[in-house]
C-alpha positions as CSV (number, residue, x, y, z in Angstrom):
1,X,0.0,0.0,0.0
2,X,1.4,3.4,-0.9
3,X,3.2,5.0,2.3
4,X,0.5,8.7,1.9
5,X,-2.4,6.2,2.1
6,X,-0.9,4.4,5.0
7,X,-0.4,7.4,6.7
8,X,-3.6,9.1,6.0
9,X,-5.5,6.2,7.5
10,X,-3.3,5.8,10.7
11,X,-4.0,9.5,11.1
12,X,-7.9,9.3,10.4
13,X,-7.8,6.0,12.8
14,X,-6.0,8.3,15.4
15,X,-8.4,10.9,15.4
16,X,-11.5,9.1,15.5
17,X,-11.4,8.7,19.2
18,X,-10.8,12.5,19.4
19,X,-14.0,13.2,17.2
20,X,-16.1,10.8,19.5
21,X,-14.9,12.3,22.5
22,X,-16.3,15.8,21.5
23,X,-19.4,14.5,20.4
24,X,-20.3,12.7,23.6
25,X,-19.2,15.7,25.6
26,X,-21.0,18.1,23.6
27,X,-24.4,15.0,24.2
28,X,-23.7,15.4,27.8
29,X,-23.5,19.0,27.8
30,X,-27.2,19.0,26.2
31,X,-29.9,20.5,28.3
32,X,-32.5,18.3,29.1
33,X,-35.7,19.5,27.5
34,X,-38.2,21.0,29.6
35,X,-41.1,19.1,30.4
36,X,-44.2,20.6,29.7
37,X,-47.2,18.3,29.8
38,X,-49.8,18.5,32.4
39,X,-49.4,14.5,33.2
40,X,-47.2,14.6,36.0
41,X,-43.7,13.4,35.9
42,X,-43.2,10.6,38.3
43,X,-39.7,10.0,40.0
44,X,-38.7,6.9,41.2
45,X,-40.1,6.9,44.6
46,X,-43.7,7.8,43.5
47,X,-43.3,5.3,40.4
48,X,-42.1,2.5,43.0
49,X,-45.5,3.3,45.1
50,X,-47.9,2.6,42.3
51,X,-46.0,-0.2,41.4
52,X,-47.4,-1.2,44.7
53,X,-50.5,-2.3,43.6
54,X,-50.5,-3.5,40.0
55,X,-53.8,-4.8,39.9
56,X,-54.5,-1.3,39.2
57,X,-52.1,0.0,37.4
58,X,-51.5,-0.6,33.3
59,X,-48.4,0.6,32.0
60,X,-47.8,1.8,28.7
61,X,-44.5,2.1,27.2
62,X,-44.3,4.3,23.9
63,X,-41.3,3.4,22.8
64,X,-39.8,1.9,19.7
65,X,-39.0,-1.9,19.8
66,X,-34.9,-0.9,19.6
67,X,-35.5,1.5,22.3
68,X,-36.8,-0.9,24.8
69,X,-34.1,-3.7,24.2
70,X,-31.4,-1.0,24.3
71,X,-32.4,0.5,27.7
72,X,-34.4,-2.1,29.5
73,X,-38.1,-1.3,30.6
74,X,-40.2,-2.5,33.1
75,X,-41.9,-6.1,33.9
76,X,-45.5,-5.7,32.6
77,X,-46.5,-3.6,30.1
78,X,-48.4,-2.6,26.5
79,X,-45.9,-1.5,24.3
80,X,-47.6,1.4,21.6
81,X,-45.5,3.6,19.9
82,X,-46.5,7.1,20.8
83,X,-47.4,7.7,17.1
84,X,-49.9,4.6,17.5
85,X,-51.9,5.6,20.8
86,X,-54.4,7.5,19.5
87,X,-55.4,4.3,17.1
88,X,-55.3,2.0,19.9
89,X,-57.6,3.8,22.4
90,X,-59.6,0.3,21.9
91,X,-57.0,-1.8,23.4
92,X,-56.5,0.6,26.6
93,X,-58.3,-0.2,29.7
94,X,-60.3,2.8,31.1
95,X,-60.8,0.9,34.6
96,X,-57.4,1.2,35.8
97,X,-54.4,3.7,36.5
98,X,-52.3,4.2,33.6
99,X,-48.4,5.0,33.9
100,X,-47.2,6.3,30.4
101,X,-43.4,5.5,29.8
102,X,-40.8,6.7,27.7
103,X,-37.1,7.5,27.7
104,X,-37.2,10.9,29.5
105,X,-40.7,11.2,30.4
106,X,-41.2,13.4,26.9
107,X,-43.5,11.3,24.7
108,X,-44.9,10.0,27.9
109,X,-46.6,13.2,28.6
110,X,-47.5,14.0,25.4
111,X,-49.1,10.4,25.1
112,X,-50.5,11.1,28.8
113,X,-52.0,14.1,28.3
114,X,-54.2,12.7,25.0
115,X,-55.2,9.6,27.1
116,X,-56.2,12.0,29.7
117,X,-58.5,14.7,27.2
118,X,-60.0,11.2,25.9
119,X,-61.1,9.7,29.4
120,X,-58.3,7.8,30.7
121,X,-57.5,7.8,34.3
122,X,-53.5,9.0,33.5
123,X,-51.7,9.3,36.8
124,X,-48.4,10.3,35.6
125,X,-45.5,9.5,33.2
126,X,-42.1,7.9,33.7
127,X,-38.6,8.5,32.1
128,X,-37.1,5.1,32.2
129,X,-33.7,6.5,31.9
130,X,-34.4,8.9,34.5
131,X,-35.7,6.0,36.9
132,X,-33.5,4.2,36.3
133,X,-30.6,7.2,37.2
134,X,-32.6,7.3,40.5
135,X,-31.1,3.9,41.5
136,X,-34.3,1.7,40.1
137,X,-33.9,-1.4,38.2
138,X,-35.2,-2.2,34.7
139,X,-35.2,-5.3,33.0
140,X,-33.2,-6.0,29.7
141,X,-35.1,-7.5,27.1
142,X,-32.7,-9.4,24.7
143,X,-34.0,-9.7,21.2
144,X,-35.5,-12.9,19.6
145,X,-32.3,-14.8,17.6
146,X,-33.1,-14.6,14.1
147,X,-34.4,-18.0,12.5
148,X,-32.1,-19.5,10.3
């Protein structure tokens, strides 16, 4: 291989950590966005009560499929895209407590706050990153192995 080839890939391959290094500091340097829903925001502690009693409570995680094997969510849940809640108001029970969940609590209020102006009891929504921050455990969820 010609030597300025060599050299320009050695350089490239030395500077990639470099470039990924900004980039996650300028992630962590991000502002978190400001919630603004009028579902409330649970933390851990107020999460853990109403997980209490889950014969009253239905969970509904709105994130995508990739989302919730790459973070982890919680035990018992529906899983509806936020995009798909409004088409699957059928499926939702109206007799119980319903904890929206997302990553940050974002989509969850969003979702929350339409359950809520449709007749949903809403009680709150959940980051699961955040909870999970606050020293609370979620459970990984390893993908299916693709049939051969």
């Amino acid at each position: 291989m010609n030597k300025t080839i060599q050299l320009a890939i050695l350089a490239l391959m030395l500077s990639a950590p470099a470039a990924f290094a900004a980039d996650e500091h300028q992630h962590a340097q991000k502002p978190a966005a400001e919630y603004k829903y009028k579902t409330p925001k649970l933390n851990r502690a107020q999460f853990d009560a109403l997980l209490a009693k889950p014969e009253q409570l239905t969970i509904i995680d709105v994130r995508r499929p990739d989302e919730l094997t790459a973070k982890g969510g919680f035990l018992l849940y529906l899983s509806i895209q936020a995009a798909e809640i409004e088409n699957s108001l059928g499926f939702i029970p109206k007799d119980r407590s319903i904890v929206i969940v997302s990553n940050h609590a974002g989509r969850a209020g969003a979702a929350g706050d339409l359950l809520a102006s449709k007749g949903f009891k809403v009680v709150g929504a959940v980051g699961a990153q955040n909870y999970e921050e606050e020293g609370g455990k979620l459970t990984k969820i390893a993908p299916p192995e693709p049939k051969k």
